[in-house]
C-alpha positions as CSV (number, residue, x, y, z in Angstrom):
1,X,-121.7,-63.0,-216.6
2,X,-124.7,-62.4,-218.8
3,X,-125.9,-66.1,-218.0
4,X,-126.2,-65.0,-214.5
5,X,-127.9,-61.9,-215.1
6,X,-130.3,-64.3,-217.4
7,X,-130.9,-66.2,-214.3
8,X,-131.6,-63.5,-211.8
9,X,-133.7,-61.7,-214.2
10,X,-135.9,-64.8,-215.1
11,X,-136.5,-66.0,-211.6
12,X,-137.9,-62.4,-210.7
13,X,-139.9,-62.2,-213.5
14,X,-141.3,-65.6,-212.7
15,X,-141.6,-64.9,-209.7
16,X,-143.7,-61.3,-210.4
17,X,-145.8,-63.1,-212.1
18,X,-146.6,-65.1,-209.1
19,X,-145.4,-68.8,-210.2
20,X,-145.0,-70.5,-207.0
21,X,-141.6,-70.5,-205.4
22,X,-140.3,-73.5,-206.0
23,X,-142.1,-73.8,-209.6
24,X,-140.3,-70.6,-210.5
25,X,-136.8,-72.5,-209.9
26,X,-136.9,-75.2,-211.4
27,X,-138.7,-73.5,-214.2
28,X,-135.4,-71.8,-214.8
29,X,-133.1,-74.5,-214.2
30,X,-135.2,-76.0,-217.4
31,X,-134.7,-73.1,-219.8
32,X,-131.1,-72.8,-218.9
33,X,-130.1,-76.1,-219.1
34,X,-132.8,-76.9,-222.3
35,X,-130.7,-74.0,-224.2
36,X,-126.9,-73.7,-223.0
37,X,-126.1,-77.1,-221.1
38,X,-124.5,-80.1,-223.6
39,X,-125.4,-82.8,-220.1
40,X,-128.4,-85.0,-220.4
41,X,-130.2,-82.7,-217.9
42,X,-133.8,-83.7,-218.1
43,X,-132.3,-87.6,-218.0
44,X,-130.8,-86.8,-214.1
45,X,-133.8,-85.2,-212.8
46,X,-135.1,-88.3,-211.4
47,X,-131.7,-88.9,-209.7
48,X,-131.7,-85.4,-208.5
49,X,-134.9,-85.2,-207.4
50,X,-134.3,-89.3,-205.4
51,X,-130.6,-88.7,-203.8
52,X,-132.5,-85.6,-202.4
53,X,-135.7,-86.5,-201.2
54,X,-134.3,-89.5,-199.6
55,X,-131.5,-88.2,-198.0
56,X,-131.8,-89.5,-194.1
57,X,-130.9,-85.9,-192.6
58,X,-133.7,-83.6,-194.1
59,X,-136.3,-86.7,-192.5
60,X,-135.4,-84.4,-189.9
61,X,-137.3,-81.5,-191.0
62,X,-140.8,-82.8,-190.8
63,X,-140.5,-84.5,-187.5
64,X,-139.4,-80.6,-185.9
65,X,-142.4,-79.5,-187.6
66,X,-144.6,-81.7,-186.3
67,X,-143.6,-81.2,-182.7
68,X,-144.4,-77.5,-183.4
69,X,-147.3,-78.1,-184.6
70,X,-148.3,-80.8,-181.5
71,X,-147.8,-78.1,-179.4
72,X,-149.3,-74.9,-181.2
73,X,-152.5,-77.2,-181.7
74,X,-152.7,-78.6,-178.0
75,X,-152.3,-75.5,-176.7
76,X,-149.4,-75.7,-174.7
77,X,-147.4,-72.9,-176.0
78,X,-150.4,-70.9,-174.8
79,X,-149.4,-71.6,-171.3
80,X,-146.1,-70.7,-172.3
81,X,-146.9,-67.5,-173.1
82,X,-148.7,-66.5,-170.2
83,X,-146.7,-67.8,-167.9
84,X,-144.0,-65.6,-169.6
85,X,-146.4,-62.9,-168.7
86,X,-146.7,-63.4,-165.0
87,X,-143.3,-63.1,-165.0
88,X,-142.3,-60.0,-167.2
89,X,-145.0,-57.8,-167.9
90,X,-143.9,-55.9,-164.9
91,X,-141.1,-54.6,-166.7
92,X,-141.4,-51.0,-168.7
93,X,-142.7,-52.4,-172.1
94,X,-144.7,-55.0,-171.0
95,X,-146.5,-57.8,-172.6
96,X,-143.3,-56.9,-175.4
97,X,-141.1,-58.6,-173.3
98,X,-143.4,-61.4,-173.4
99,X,-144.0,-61.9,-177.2
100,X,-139.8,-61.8,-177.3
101,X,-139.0,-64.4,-174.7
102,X,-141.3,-66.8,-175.7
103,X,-140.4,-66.4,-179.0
104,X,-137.0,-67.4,-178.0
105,X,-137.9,-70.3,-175.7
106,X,-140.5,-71.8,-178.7
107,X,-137.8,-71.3,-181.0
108,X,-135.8,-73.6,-179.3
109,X,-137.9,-76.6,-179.8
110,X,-139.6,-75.5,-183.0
111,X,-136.8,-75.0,-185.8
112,X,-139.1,-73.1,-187.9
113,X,-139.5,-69.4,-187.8
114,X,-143.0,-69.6,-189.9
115,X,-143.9,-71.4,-187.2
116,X,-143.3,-69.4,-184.3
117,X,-144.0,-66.4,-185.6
118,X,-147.6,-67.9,-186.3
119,X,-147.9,-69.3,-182.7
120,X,-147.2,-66.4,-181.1
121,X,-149.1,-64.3,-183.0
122,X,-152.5,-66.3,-181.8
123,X,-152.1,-66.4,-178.9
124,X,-150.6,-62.8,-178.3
125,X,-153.2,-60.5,-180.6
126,X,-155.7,-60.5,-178.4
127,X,-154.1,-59.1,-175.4
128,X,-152.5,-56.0,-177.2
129,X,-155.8,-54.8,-178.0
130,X,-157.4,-56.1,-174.0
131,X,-154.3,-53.9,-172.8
132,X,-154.2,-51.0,-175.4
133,X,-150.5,-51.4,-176.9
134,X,-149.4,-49.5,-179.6
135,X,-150.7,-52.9,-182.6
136,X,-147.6,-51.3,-184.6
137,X,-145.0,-52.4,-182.6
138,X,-146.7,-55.0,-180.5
139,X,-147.2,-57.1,-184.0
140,X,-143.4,-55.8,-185.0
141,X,-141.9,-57.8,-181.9
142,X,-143.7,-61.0,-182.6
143,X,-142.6,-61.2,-186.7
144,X,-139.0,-60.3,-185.0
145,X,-139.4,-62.7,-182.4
146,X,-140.2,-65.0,-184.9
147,X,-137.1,-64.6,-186.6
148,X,-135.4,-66.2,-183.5
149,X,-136.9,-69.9,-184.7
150,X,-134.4,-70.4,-187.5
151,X,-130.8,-69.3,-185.6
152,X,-132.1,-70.9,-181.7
153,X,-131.8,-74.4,-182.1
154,X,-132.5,-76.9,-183.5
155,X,-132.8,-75.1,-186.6
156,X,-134.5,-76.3,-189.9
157,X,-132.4,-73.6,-191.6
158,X,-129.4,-74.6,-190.2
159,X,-130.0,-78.1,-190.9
160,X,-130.6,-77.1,-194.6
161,X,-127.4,-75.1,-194.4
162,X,-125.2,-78.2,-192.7
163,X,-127.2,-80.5,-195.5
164,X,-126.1,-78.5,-198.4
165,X,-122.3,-77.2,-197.3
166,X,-121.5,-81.0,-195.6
167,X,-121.3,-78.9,-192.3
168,X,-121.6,-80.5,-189.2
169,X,-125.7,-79.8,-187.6
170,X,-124.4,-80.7,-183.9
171,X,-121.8,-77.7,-184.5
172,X,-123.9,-75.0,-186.2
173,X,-126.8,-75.6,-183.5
174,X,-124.5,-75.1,-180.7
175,X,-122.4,-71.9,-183.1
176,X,-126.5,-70.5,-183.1
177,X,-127.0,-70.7,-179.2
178,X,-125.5,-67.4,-177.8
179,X,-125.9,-65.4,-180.8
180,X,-130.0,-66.5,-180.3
181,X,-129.8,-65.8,-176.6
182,X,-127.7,-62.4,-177.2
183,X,-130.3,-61.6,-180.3
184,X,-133.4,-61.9,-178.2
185,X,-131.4,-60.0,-175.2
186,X,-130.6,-56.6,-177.5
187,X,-134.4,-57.1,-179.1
188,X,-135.3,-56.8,-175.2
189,X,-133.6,-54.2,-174.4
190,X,-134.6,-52.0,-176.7
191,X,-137.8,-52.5,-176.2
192,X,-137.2,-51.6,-172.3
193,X,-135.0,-48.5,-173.3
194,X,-137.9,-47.2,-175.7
195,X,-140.5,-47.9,-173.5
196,X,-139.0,-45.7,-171.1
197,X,-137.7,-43.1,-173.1
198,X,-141.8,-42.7,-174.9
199,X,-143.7,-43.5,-171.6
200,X,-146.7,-44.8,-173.8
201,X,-149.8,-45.1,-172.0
202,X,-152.1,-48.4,-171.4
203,X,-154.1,-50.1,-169.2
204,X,-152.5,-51.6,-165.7
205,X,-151.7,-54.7,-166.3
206,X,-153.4,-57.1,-163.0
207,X,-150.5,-57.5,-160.7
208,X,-149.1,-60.9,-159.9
209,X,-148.1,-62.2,-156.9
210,X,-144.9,-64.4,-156.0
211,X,-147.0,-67.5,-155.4
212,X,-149.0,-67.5,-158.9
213,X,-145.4,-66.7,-160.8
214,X,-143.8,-69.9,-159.1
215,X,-147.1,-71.7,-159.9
216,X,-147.1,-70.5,-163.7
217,X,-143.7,-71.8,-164.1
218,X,-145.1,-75.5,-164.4
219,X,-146.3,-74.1,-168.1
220,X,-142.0,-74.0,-168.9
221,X,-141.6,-77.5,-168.2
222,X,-142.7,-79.5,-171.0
223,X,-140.4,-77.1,-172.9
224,X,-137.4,-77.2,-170.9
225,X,-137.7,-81.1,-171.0
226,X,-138.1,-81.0,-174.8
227,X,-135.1,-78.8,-175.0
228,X,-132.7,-81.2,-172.9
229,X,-134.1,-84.2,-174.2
230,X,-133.2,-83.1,-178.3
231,X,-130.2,-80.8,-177.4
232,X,-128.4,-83.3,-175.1
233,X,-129.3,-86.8,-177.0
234,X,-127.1,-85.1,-180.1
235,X,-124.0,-83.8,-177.8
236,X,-124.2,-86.7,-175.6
237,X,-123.9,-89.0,-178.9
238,X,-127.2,-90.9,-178.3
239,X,-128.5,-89.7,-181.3
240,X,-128.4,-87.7,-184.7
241,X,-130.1,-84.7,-185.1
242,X,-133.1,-86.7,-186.8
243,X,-133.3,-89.3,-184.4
244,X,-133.7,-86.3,-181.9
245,X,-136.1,-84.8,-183.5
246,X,-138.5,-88.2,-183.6
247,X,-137.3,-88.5,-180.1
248,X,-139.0,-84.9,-179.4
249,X,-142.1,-85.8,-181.6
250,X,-142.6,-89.2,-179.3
251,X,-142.0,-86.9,-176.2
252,X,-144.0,-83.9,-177.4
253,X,-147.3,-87.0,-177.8
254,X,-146.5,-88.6,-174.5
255,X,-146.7,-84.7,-172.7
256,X,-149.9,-84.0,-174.6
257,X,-151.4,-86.7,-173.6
258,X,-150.2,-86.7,-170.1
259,X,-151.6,-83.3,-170.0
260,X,-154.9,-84.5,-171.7
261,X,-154.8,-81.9,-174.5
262,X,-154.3,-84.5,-177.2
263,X,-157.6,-85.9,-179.2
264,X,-157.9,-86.6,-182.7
265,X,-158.1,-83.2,-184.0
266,X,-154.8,-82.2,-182.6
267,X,-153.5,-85.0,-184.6
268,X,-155.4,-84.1,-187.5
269,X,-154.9,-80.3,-187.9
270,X,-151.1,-81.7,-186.6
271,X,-150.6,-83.9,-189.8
272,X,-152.1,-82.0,-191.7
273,X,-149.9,-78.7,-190.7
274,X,-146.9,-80.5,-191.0
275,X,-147.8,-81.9,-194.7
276,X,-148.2,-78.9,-195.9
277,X,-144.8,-77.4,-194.5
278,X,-142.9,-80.1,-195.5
279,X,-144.1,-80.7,-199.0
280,X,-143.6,-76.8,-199.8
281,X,-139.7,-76.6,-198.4
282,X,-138.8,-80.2,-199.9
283,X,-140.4,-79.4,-203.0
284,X,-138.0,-76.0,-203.4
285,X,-135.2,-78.0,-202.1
286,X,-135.2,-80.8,-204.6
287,X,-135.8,-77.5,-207.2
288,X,-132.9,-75.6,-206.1
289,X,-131.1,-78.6,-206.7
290,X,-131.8,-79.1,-210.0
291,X,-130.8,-75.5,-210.7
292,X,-127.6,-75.7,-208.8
293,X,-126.7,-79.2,-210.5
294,X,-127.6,-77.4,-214.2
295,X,-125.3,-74.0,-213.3
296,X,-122.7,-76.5,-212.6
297,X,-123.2,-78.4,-215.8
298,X,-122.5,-74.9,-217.5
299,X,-119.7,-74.1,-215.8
300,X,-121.5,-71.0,-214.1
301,X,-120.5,-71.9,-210.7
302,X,-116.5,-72.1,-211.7
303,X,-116.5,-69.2,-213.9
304,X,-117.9,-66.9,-211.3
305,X,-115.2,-68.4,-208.6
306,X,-112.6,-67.5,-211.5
307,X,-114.1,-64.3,-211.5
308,X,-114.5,-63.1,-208.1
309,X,-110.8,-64.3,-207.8
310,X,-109.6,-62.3,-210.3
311,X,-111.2,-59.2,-208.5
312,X,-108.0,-59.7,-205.7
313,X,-110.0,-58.3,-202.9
314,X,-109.8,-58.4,-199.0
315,X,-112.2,-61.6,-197.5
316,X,-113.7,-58.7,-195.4
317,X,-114.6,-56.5,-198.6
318,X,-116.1,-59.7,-200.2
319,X,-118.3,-60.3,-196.8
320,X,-119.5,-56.6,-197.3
321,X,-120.4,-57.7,-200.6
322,X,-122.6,-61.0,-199.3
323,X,-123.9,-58.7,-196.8
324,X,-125.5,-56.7,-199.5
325,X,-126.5,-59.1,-201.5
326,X,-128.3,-61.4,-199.6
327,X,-130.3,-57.8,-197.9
328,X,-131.1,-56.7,-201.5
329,X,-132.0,-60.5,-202.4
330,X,-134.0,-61.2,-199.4
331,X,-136.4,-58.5,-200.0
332,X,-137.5,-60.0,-203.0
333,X,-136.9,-64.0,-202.5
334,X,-138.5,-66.1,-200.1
335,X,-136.0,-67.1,-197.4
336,X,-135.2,-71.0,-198.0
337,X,-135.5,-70.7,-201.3
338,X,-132.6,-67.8,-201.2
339,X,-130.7,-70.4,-199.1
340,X,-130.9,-73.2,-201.4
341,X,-130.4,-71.2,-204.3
342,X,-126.8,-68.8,-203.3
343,X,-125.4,-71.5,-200.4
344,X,-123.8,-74.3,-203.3
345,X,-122.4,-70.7,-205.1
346,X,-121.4,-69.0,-201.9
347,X,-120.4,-70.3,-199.3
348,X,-117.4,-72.1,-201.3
349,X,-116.2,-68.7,-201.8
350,X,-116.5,-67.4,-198.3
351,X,-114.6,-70.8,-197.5
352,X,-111.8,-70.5,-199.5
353,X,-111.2,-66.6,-198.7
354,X,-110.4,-68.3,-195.0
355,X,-113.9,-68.0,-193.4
356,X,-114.9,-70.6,-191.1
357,X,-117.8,-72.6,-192.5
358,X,-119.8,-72.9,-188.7
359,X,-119.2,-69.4,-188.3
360,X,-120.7,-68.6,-192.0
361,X,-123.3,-70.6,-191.1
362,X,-124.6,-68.4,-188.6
363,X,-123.5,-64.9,-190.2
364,X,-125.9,-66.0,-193.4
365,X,-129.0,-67.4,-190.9
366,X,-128.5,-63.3,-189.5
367,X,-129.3,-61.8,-192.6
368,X,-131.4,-64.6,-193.9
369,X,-133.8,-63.4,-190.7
370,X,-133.7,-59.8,-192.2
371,X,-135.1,-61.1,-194.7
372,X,-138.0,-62.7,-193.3
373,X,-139.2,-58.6,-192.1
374,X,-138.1,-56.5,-194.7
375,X,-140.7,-55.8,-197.1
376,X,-142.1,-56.7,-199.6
377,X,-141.5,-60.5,-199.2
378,X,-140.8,-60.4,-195.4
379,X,-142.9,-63.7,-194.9
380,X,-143.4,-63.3,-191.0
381,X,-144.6,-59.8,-191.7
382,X,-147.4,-61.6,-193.8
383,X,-147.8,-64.2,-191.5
384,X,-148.5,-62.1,-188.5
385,X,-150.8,-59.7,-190.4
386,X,-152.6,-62.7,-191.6
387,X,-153.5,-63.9,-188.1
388,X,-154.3,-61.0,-186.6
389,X,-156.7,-59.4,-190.1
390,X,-157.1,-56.4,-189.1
391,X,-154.9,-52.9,-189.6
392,X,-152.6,-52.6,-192.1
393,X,-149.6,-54.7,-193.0
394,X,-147.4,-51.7,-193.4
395,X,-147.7,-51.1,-189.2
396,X,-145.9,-54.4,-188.5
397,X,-143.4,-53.4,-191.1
398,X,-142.7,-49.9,-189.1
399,X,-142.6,-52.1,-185.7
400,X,-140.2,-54.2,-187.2
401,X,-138.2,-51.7,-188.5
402,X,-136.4,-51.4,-185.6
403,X,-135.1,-54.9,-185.1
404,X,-134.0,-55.2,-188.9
405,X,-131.1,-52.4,-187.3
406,X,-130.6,-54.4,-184.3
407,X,-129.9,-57.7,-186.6
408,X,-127.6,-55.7,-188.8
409,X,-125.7,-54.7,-185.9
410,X,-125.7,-58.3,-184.6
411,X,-124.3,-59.1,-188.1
412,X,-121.6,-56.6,-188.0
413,X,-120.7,-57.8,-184.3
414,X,-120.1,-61.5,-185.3
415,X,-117.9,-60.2,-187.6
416,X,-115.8,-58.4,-185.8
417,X,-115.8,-61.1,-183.0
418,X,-116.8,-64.3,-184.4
419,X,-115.9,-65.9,-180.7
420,X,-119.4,-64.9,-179.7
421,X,-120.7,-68.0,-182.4
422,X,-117.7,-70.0,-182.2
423,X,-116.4,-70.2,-178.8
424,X,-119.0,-73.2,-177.9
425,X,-118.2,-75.0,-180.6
426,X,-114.6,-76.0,-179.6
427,X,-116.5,-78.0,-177.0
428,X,-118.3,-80.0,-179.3
């Protein structure tokens, strides 16, 4: 056990002393296998680091981000937004509401939460402040909405996830489908009971009529085609996931265009977007693996199976265990990187105590989107507080506050009823 603690403690000091993520992993991959592995571990770096990199599902990954990025850039998920807004800022709470749903409908062509998060948040800032909402909470329901872009497929999380536990991606995008829609319902409607309850004051929001809602609804289209098109080419067989997602990128350019919102600096801020993104999660998951191969190599992985074992207790006390874990871990660890680095320990534990792996899928993507706004390392609390430079980052921590409970109590509901995740997938 004290070559895990080894681990865990040089990874956190690494990471304190702010070596990049994936840096920091492989960096201790290097000085455990250098000093307690007997395998030729530098010699199958370069095999690691090619059977990973070229492995035809994660191709996926950078096409979903560039079809976020086509669309933040163009400026269509602008129009989704507002057209959101015709539509529900009549409701107690507001523009809230808004920042929520379209969260929910981006998410499900976006895959990334990063990158949700960061679309909503530009285009959303500037009406809390031209309607007076409380900046607290208003920034608190984009990072949460955020969250939504990583469990609402397609998913680039749960395409990692499928990628490193052999899981099937058309399952665990349609296991992350109601638990999304449910997530984003609960986030809704406690924002509509607390907005009721507190009977904050702001500015009167223009009032819509009929007509100019049914007209705005033109601005859900290109979504609701890029939804069908990616969802149903996987279930329908006509393609795999990252056939899809080029599918969706072609689509996504033919839109833009037919819209006359693409010119070469789309493109260009596009590409160069989706470079970045890509490089920084491919680069931590070739990392990870290395690290998992050299804890293998050691025999870390089977002596702490043996070990857990040997504890003889219930599946449900070891999920209470995870549980912790990973909400203790995620405050400190960025999110993929926590993924890459517990899934190849984990989940063949939670597996063998009788859990489903589909169902596991989507408990751990719960808690992984905890992490992502519970401080100090909640990344969409950074990213929104980024965009909109201006208060303090600990006010979207307090309006996000709320929705870490409400994902908690999501968690503990898929555990008592894992139907709501797996129910669809007997379909599939």
């Amino acid at each position: 056990m004290y070559l895990i603690l080894i681990c865990v403690a040089l990874l956190l000091l690494l990471l304190f002393l702010s070596v990049p993520v994936a840096s920091a992993i492989a960096g201790v991959g290097i000085v455990v296998g250098y000093f307690f592995s007997d395998y030729p571990i530098f010699g199958s770096l370069g095999e690691i680091t090619w059977s990973v990199s070229t492995d035809f599902l994660l191709l996926s990954i950078p096409f979903f981000v560039l079809l976020g990025e086509i669309l933040l850039h163009s400026g269509i998920a602008k129009g989704i937004y507002f057209s959101l807004h015709k539509w529900l800022s009549w409701l107690p709470g507001g523009l809230l509401h808004a920042n929520i749903a379209s969260s929910a409908l981006f998410s499900s062509i976006s895959g990334s939460s990063v990158a949700t998060a960061a679309t909503i948040t530009t285009v959303a800032m500037p009406e809390c402040d031209k309607y007076g909402y409380k900046p607290g909470l208003f920034a608190g329901t984009i990072a949460a909405g955020g969250t939504l872009g990583i469990l609402i497929p397609p998913s680039i999380n749960l395409i990692v996830y499928g990628f490193l536990t052999n899981t099937s991606i058309p399952k665990l995008f349609v296991a992350g489908m109601v638990p999304g829609i449910f997530m984003a319902f609960l986030f809704m409607l406690f924002i509509l009971i607390y907005s009721i309850i507190k009977k904050e004051k702001r500015k009167e929001e223009e009032p819509v009529t009929w007509k100019e809602r049914f007209i705005a609804l033109k601005d859900l289209i290109p979504i609701i085609i890029l939804f069908v098109l990616i969802m149903g080419s996987i279930y329908t067989g006509f393609a795999t996931p990252t056939e899809s997602a080029a599918l969706g990128v072609l689509t996504t350019l033919f839109i833009t265009y037919f819209k006359g919102l693409l010119n070469f600096d789309v493109i260009k801020k596009a590409i160069k977007g989706t470079i970045r993104t890509t490089g920084m999660i491919m680069f931590i998951i070739v990392a990870a693996n290395f690290l998992n191969f050299v804890l293998v190599s050691i025999g870390l992985t089977d002596d702490l199976s043996d070990f857990i074992e040997s504890l003889a207790i219930s599946k449900y006390s070891m999920l209470a265990m995870v549980t912790l874990l990973y909400l203790v871990l995620g405050m400190f660890i960025e999110t993929l990187s926590l993924m890459v680095i517990t899934i190849p320990i984990i989940a063949p534990i939670m597996v063998t105590l009788g859990f489903n792996p589909v169902w596991f899928g989507i408990y751990l993507i719960i808690l992984i989107e905890m992490a992502l706004i519970t401080p100090p390392v909640g990344l969409n609390l950074y990213v929104v507080q980024g965009i909109r430079n201006k208060g303090t980052i600990v006010e979207v921590m307090k309006g996000s506050l709320p929705f870490v409970i409400i994902m908690l109590f999501m968690a503990i509901l898929l555990a008592i009823f894992p139907q709501i995740s797996l129910y669809l997938v007997d379909y599939v």
